[in-house]
N, CA, C and O atoms as a DFTB+ gen file, in Angstrom:
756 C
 N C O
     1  1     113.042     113.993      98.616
     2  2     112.371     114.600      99.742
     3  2     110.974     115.078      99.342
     4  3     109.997     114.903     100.071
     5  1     110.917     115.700      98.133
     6  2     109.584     116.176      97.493
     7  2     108.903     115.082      96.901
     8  3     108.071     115.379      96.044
     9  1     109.072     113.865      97.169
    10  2     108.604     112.670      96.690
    11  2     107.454     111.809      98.596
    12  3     106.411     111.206      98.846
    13  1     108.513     112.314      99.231
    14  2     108.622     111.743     100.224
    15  2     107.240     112.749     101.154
    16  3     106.387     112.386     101.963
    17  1     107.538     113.974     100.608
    18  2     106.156     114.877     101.288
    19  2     104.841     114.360     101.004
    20  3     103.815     114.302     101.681
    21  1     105.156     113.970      99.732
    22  2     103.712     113.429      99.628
    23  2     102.936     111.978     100.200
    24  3     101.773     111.733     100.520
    25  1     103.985     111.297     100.162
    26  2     103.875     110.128     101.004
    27  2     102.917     110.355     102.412
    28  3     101.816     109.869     102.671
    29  1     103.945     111.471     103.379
    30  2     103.589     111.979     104.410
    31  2     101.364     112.242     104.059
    32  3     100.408     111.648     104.557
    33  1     101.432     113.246     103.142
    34  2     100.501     113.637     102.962
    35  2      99.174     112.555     102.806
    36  3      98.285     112.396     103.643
    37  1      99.296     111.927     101.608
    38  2      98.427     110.344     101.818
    39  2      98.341     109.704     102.751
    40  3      97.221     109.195     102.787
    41  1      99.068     109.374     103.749
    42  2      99.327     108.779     104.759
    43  2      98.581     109.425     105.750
    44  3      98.419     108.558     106.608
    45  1      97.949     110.617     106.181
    46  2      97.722     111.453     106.889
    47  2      96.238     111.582     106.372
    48  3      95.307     111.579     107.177
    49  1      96.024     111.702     104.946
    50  2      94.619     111.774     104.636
    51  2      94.004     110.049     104.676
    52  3      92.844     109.833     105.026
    53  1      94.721     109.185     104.370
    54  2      94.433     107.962     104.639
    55  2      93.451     107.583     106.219
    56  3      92.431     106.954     106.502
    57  1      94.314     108.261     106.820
    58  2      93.953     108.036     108.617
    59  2      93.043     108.841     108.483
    60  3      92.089     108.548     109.203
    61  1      92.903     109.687     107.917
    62  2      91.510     110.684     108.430
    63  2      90.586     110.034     107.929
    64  3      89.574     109.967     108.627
    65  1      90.554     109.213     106.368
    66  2      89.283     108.885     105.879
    67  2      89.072     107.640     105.951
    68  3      88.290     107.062     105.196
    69  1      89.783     107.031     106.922
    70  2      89.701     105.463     107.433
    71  2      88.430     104.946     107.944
    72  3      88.254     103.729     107.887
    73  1      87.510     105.704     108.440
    74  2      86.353     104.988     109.389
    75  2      85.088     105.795     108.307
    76  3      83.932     105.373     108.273
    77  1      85.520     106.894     107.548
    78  2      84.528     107.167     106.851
    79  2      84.270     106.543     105.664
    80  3      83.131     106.583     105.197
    81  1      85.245     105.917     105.052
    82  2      85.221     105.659     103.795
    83  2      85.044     103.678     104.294
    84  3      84.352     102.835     103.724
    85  1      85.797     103.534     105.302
    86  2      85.637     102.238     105.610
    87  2      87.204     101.073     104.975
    88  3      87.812     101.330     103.936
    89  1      87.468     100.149     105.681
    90  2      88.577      99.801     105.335
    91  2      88.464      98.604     104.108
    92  3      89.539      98.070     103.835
    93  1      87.351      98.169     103.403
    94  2      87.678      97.296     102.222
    95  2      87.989      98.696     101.145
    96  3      88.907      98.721     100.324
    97  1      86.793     100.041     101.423
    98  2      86.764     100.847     100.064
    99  2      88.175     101.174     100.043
   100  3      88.808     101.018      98.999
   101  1      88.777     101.648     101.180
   102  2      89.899     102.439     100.812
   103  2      91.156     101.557     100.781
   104  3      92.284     102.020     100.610
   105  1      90.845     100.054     100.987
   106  2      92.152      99.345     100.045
   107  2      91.834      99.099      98.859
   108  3      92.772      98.936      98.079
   109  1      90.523      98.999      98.361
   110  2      90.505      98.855      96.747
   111  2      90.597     100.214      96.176
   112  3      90.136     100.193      95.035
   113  1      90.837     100.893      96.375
   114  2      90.682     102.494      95.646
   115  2      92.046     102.842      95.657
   116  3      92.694     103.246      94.691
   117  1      92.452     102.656      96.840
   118  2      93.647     102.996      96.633
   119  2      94.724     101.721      96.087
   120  3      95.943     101.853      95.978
   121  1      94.277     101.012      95.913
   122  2      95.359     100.042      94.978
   123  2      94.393     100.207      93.780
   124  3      94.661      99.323      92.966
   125  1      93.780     100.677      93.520
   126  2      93.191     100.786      91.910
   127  2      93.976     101.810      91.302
   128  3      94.477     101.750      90.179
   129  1      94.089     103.239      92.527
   130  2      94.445     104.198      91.759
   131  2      96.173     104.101      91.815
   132  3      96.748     104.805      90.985
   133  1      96.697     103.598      92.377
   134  2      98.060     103.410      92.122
   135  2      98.621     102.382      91.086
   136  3      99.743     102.429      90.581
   137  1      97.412     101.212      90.794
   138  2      97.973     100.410      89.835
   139  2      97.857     101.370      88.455
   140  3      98.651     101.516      87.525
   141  1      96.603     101.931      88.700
   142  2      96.783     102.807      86.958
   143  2      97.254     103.882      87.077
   144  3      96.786     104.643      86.230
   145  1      97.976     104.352      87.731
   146  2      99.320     105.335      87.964
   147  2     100.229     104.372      87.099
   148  3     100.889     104.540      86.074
   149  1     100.024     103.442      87.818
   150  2     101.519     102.644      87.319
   151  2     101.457     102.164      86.098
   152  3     102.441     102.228      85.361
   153  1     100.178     101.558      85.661
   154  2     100.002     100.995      84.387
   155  2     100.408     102.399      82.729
   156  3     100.925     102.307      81.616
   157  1      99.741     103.565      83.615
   158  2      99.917     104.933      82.330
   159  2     101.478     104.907      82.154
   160  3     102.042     104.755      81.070
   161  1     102.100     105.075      83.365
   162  2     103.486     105.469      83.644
   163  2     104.293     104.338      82.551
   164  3     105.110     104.665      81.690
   165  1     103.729     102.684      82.906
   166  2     104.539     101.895      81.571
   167  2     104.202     101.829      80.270
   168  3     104.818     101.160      79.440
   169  1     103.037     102.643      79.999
   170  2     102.569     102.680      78.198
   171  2     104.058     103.612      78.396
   172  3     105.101     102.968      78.286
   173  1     104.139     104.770      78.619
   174  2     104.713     105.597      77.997
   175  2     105.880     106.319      78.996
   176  3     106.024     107.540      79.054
   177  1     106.496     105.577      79.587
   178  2     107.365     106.130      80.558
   179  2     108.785     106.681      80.137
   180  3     109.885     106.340      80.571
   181  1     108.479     107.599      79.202
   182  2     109.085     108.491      79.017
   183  2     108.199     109.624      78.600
   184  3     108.718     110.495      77.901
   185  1     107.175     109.717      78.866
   186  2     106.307     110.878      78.569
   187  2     106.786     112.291      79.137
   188  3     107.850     112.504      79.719
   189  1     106.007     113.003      78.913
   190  2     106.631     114.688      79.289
   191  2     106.801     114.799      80.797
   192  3     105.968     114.309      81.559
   193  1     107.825     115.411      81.204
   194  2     107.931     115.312      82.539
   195  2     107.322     115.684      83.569
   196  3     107.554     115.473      84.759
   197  1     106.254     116.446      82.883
   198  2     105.060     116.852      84.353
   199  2     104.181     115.722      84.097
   200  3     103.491     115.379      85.057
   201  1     104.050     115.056      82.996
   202  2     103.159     113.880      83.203
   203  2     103.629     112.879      84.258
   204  3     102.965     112.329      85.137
   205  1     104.876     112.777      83.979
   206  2     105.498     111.517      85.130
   207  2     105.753     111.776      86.238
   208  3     105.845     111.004      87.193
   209  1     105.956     113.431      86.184
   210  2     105.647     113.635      87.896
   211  2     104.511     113.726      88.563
   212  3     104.339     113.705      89.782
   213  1     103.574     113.849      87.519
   214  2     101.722     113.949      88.363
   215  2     101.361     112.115      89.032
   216  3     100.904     111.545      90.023
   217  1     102.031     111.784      87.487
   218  2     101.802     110.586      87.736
   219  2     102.222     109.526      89.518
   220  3     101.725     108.694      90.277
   221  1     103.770     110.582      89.265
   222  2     104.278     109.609      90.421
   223  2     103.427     110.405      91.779
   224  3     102.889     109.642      92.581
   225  1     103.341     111.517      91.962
   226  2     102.481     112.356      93.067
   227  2     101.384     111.529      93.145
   228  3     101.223     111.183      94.316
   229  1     100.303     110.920      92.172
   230  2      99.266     110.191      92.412
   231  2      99.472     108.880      92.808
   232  3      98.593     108.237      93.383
   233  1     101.103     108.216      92.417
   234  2     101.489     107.058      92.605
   235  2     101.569     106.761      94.143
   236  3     101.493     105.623      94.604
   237  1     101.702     107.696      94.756
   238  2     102.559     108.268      96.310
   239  2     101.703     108.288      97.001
   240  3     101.706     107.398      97.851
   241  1     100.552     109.271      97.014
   242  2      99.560     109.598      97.602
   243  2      98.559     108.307      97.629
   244  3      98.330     107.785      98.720
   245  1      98.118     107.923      96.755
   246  2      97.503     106.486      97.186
   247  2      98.104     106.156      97.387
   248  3      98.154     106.398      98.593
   249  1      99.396     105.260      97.003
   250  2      99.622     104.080      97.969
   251  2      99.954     104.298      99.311
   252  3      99.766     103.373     100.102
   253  1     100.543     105.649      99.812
   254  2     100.301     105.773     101.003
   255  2      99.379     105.849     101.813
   256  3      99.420     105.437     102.972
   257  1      98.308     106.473     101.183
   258  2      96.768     106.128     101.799
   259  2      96.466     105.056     102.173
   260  3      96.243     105.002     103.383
   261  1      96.365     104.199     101.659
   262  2      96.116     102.513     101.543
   263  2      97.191     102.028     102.420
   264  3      97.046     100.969     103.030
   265  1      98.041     102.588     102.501
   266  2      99.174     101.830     103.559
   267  2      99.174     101.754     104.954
   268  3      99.723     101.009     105.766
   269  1      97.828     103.463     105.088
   270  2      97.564     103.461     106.974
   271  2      96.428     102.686     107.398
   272  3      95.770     102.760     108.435
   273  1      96.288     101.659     106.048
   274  2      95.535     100.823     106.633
   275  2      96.241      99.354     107.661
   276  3      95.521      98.520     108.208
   277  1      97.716      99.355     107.709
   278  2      98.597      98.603     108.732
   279  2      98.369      98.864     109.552
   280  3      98.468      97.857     110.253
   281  1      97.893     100.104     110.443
   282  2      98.063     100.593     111.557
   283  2      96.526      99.693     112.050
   284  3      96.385      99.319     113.215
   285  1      95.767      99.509     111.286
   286  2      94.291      99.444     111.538
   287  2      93.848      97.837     111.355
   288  3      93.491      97.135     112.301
   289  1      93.942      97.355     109.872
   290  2      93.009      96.741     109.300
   291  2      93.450      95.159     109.997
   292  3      92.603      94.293     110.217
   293  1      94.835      94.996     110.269
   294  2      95.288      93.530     110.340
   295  2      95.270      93.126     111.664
   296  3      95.324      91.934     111.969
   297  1      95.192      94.081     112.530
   298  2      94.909      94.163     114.046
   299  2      93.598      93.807     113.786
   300  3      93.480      92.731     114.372
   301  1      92.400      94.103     113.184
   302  2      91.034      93.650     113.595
   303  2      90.555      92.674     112.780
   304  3      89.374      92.349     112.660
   305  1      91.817      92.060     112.032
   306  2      91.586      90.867     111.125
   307  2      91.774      89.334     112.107
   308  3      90.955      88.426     112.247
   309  1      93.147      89.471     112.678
   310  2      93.422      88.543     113.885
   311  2      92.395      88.153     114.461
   312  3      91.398      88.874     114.503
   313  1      92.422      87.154     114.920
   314  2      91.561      86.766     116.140
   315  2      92.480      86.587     117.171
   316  3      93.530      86.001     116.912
   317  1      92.121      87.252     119.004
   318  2      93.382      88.087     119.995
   319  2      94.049      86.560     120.072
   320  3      95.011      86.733     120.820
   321  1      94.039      85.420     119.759
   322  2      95.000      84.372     120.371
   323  2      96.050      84.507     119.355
   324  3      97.204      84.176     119.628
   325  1      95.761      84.927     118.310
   326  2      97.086      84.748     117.009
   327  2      97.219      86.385     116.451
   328  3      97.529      86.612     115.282
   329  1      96.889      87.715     117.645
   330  2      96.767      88.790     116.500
   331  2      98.542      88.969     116.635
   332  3      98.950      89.498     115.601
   333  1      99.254      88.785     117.247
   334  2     100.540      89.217     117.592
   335  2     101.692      88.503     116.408
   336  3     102.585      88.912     115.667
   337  1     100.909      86.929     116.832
   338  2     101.506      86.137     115.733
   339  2     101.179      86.604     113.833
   340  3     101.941      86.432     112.881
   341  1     100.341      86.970     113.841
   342  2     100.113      87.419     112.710
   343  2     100.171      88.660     112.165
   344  3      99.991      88.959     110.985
   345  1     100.377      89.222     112.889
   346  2     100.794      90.881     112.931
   347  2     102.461      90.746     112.550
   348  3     102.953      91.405     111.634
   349  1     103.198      89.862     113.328
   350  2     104.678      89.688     112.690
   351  2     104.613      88.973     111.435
   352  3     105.303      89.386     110.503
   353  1     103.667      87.667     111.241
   354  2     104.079      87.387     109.942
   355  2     103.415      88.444     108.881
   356  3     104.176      88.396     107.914
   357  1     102.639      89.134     108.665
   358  2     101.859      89.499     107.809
   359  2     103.158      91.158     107.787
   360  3     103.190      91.912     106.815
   361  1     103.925      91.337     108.867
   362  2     104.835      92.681     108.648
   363  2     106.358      91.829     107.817
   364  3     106.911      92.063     106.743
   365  1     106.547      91.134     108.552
   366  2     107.904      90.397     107.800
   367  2     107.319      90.045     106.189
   368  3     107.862      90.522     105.193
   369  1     106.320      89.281     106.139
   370  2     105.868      89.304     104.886
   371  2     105.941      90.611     103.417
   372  3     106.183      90.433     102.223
   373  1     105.739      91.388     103.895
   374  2     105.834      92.781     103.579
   375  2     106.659      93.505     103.514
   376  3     106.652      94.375     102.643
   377  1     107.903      93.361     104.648
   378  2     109.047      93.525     104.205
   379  2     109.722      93.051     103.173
   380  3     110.118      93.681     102.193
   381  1     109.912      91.329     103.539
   382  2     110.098      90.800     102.083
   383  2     110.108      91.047     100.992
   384  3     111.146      90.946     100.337
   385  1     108.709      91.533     100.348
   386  2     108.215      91.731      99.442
   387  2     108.717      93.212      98.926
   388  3     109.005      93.535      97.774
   389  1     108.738      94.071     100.196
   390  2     109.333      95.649      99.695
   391  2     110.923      95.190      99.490
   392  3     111.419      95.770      98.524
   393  1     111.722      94.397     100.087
   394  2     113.199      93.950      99.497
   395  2     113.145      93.748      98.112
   396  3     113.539      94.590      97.305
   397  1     112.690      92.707      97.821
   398  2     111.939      92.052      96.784
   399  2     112.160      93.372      95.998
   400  3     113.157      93.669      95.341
   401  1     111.469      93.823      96.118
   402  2     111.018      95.009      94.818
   403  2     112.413      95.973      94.736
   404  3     112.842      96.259      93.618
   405  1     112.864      96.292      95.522
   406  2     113.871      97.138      95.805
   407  2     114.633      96.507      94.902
   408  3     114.803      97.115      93.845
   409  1     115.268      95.190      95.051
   410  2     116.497      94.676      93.989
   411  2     116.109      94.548      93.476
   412  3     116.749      94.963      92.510
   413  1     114.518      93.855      92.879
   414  2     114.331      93.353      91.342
   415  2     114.254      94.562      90.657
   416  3     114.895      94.679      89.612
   417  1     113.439      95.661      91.157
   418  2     112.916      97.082      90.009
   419  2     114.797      97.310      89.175
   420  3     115.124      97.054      88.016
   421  1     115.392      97.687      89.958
   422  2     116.610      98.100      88.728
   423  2     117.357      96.718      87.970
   424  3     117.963      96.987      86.933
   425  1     117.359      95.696      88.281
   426  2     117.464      94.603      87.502
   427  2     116.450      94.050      86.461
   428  3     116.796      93.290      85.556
   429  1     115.173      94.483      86.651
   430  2     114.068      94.573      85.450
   431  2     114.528      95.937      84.825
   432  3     115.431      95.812      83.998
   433  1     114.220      96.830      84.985
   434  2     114.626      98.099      83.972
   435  2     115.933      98.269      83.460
   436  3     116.000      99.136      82.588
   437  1     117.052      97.665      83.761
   438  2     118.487      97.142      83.126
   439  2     118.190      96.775      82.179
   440  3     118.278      97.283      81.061
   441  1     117.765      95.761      82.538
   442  2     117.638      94.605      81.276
   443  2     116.434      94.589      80.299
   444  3     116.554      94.189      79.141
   445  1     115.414      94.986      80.755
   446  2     113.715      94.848      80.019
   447  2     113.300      96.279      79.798
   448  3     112.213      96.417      79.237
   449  1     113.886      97.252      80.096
   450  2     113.171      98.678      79.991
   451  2     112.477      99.148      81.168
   452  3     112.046      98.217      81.848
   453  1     112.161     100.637      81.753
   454  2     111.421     101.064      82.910
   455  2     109.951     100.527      82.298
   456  3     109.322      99.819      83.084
   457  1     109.393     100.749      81.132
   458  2     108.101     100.300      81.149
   459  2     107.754      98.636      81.495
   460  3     106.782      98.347      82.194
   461  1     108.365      97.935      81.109
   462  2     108.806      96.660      81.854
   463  2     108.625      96.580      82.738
   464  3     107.548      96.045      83.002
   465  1     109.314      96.935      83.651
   466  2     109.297      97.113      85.374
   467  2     108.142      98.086      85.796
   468  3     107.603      97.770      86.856
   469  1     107.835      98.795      85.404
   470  2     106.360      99.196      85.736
   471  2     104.932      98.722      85.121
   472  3     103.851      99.202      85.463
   473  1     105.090      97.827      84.275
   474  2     104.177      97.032      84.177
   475  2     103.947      95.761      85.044
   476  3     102.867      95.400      85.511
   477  1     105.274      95.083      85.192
   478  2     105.123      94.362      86.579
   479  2     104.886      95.167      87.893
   480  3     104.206      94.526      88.693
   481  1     105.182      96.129      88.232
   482  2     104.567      96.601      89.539
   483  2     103.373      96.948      88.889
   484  3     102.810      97.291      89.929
   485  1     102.608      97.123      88.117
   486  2     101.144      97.189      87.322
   487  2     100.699      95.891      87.785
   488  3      99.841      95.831      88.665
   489  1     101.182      94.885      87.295
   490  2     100.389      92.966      87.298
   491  2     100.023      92.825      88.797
   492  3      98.910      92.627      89.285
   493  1     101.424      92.999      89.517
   494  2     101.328      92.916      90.966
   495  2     100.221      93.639      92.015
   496  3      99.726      93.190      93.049
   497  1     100.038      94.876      91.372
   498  2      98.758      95.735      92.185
   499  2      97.230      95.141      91.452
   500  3      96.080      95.116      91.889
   501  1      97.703      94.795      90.438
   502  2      96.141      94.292      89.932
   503  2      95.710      92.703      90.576
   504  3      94.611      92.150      90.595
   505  1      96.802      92.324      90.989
   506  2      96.700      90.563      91.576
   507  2      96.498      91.083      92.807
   508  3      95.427      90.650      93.232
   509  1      97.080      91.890      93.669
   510  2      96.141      92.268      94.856
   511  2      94.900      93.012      94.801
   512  3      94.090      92.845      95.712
   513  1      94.693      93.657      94.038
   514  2      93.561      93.836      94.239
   515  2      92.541      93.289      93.840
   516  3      91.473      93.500      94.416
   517  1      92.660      92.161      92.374
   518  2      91.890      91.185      93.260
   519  2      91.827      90.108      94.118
   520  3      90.836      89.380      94.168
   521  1      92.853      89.946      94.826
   522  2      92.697      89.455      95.683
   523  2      92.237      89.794      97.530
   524  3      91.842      89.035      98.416
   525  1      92.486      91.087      97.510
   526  2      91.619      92.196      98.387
   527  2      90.080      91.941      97.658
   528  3      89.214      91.465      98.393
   529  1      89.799      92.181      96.534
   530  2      88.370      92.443      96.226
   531  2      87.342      90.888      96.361
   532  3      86.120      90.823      96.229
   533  1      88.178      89.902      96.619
   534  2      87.267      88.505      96.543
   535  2      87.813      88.228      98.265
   536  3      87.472      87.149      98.749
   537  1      88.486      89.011      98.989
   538  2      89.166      88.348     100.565
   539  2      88.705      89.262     101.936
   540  3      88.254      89.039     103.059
   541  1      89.133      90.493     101.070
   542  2      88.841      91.739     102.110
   543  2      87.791      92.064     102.670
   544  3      87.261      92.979     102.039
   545  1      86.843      91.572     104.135
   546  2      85.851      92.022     104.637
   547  2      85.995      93.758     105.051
   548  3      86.901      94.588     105.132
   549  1      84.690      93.713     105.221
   550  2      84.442      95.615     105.665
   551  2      84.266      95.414     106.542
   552  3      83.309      94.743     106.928
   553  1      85.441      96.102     107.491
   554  2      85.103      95.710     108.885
   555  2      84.767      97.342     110.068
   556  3      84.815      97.505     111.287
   557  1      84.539      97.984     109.244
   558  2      84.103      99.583     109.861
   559  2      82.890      99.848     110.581
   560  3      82.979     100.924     111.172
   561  1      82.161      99.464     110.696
   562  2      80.938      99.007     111.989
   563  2      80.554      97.967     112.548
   564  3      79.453      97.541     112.895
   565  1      82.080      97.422     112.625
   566  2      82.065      95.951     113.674
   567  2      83.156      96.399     114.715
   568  3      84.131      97.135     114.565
   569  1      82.610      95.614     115.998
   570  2      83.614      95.755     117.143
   571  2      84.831      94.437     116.701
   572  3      84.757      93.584     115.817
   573  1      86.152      94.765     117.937
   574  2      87.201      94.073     117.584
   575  2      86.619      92.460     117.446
   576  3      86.759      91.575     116.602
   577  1      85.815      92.592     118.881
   578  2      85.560      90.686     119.054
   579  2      84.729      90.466     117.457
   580  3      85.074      89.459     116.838
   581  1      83.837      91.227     116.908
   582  2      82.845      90.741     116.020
   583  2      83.896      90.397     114.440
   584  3      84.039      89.302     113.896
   585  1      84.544      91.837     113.986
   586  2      85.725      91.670     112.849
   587  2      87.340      90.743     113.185
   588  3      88.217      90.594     112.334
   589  1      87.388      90.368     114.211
   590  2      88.440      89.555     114.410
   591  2      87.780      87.908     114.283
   592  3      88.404      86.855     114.156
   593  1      86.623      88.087     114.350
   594  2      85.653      86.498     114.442
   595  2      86.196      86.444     115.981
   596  3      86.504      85.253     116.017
   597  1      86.426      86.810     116.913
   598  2      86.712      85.979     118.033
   599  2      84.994      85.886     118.726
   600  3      84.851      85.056     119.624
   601  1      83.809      86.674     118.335
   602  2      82.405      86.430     118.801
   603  2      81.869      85.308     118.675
   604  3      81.034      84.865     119.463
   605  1      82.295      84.712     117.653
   606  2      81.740      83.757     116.679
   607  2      82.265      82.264     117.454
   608  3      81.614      81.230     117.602
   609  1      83.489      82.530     117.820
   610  2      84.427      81.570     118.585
   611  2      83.567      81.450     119.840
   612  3      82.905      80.431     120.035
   613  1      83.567      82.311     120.557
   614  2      83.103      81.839     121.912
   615  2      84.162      83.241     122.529
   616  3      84.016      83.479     123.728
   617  1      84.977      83.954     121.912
   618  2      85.812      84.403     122.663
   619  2      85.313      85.899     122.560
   620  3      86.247      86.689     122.420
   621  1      84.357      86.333     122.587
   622  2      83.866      87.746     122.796
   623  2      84.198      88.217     123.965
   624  3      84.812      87.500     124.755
   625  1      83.838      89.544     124.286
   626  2      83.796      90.158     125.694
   627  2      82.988      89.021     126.592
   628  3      82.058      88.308     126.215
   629  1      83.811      89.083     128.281
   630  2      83.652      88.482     129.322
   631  2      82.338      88.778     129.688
   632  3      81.981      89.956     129.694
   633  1      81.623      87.951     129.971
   634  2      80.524      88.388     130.498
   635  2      80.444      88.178     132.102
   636  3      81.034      87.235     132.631
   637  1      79.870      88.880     132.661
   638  2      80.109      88.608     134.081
   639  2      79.464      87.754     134.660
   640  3      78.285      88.063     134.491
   641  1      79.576      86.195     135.678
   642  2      79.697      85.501     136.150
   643  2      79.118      85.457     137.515
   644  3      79.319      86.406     138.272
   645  1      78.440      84.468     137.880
   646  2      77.968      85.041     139.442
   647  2      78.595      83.329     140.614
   648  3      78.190      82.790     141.644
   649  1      79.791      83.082     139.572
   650  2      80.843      82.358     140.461
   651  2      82.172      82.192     139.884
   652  3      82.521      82.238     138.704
   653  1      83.098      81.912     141.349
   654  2      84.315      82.136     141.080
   655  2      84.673      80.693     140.470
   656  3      83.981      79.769     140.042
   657  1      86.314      80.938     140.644
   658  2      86.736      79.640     140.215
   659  2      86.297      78.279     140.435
   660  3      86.215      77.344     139.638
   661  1      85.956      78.366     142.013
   662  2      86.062      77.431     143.105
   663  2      84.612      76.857     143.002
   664  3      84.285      75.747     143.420
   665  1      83.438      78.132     142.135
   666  2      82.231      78.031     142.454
   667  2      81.747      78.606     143.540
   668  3      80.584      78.279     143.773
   669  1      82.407      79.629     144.575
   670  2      81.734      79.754     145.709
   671  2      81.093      80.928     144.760
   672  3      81.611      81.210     143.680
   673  1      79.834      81.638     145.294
   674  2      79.363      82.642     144.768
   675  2      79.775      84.314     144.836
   676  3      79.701      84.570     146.038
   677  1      80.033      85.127     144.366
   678  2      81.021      85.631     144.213
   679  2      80.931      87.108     145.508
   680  3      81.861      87.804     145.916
   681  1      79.426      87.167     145.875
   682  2      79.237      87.862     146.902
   683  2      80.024      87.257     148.265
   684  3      80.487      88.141     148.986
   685  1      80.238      85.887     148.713
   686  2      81.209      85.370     149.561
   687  2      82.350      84.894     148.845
   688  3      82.588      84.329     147.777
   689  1      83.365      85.624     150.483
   690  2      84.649      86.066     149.877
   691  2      85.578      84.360     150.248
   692  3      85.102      83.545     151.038
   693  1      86.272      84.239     149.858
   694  2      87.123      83.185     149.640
   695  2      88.135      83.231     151.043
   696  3      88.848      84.220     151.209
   697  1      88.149      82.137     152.006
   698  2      88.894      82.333     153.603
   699  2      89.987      82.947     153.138
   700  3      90.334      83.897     153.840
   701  1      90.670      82.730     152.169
   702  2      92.342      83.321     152.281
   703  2      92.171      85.020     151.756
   704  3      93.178      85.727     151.719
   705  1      90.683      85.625     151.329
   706  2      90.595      86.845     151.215
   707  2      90.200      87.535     152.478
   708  3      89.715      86.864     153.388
   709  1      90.377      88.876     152.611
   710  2      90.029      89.352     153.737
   711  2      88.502      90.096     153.563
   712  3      88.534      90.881     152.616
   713  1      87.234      90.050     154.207
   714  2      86.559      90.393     154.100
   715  2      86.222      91.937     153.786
   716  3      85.187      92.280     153.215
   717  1      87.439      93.023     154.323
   718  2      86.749      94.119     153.879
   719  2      88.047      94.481     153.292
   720  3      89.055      93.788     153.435
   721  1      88.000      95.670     152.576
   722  2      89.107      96.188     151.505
   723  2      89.555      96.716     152.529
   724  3      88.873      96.821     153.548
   725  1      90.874      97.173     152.426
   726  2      91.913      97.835     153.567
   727  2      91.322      99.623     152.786
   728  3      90.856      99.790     151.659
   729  1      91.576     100.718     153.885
   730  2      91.573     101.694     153.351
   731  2      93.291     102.202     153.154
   732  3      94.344     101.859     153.693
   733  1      92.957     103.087     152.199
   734  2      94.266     103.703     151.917
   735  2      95.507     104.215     153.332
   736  3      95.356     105.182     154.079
   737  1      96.424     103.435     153.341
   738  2      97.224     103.997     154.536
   739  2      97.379     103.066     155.525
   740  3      98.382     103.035     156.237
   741  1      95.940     101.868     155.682
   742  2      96.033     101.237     156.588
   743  2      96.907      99.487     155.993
   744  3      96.887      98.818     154.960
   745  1      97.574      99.380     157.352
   746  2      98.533      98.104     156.831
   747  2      97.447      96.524     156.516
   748  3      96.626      96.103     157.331
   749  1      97.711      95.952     155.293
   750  2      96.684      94.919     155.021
   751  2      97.235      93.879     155.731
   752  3      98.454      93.900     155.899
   753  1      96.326      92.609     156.363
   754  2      96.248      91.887     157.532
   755  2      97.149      90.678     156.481
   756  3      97.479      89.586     156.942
């Protein structure tokens, strides 16, 4: 539970410093500072026990920081025809991967030692981050259409039009419309 507060806590300062800090800095920072959480923790993971608990408090707090970037970053990565579609694969993906870790971590430290297994969750944060650091655009003073690329497409905001479908012009109303708006109360024709 006292593991879990802090989670809360990163997670909470994450969202606050999301638009200030910007969303490439605060996924590389915060997977920097959790991989070398993790990397100290496997030199010597049996070190004194306030070391391994600072350690894991710093382990917690970033990666939860870095984590409220789901709420944000992959929504304005999409472009709107595939953000839904990719919003499920990129969450199932992630699940996976947290399964993944769940069974392998005590089947690596069984068999290979905890520093073992925290050196692979070490390899793993360092392969994302660089792969965040050569992939990850900054997308914190771009609108959705501009950081989703849908501008670039053709699919930006609508611009307004001075004909309808049909081509009639949009000041004349279409025969099957009724020329004036009904007011509130009155029955439409």
């Amino acid at each position: 539970m006292l593991v879990q507060s802090f989670a809360i806590v990163g997670t909470a300062l994450g969202m606050l410093v999301i638009n200030a800090l910007g969303r490439r800095t605060l996924l590389l920072a915060s997977t920097a500072v959790f991989t070398v959480a993790l990397l100290v923790l496997g030199i010597n993971p049996w070190a004194t026990s306030g070391l391994v608990i600072t350690l894991f408090i710093v382990f917690n707090l970033a990666e939860a920081a870095g984590a409220a970037l789901q709420f944000v970053y992959p929504n304005e990565l999409f472009p709107t025809d595939l953000r839904g579609t990719g919003m499920g694969v990129a969450t199932a993906v992630s699940r996976i991967g947290s399964a993944t870790g769940t069974f392998l971590l005590p089947l690596t430290t069984d068999r290979w030692g905890a520093g073992t297994g925290l050196y692979i969750a070490a390899g793993i944060g360092t392969i994302g981050l660089a792969v965040s650091w050569r992939m990850a655009p900054e997308t914190r003073r771009l609108s959705l259409a501009q950081a989703s690329g849908d501008e670039e497409r053709g699919h930006g905001p609508r611009q307004p039009t001075d004909t309808t479908r049909q081509g009639q012009p949009t000041d004349t109303p279409r025969p099957d419309q009724p020329t004036e708006t009904p007011r509130p109360g009155q029955p439409t024709p």
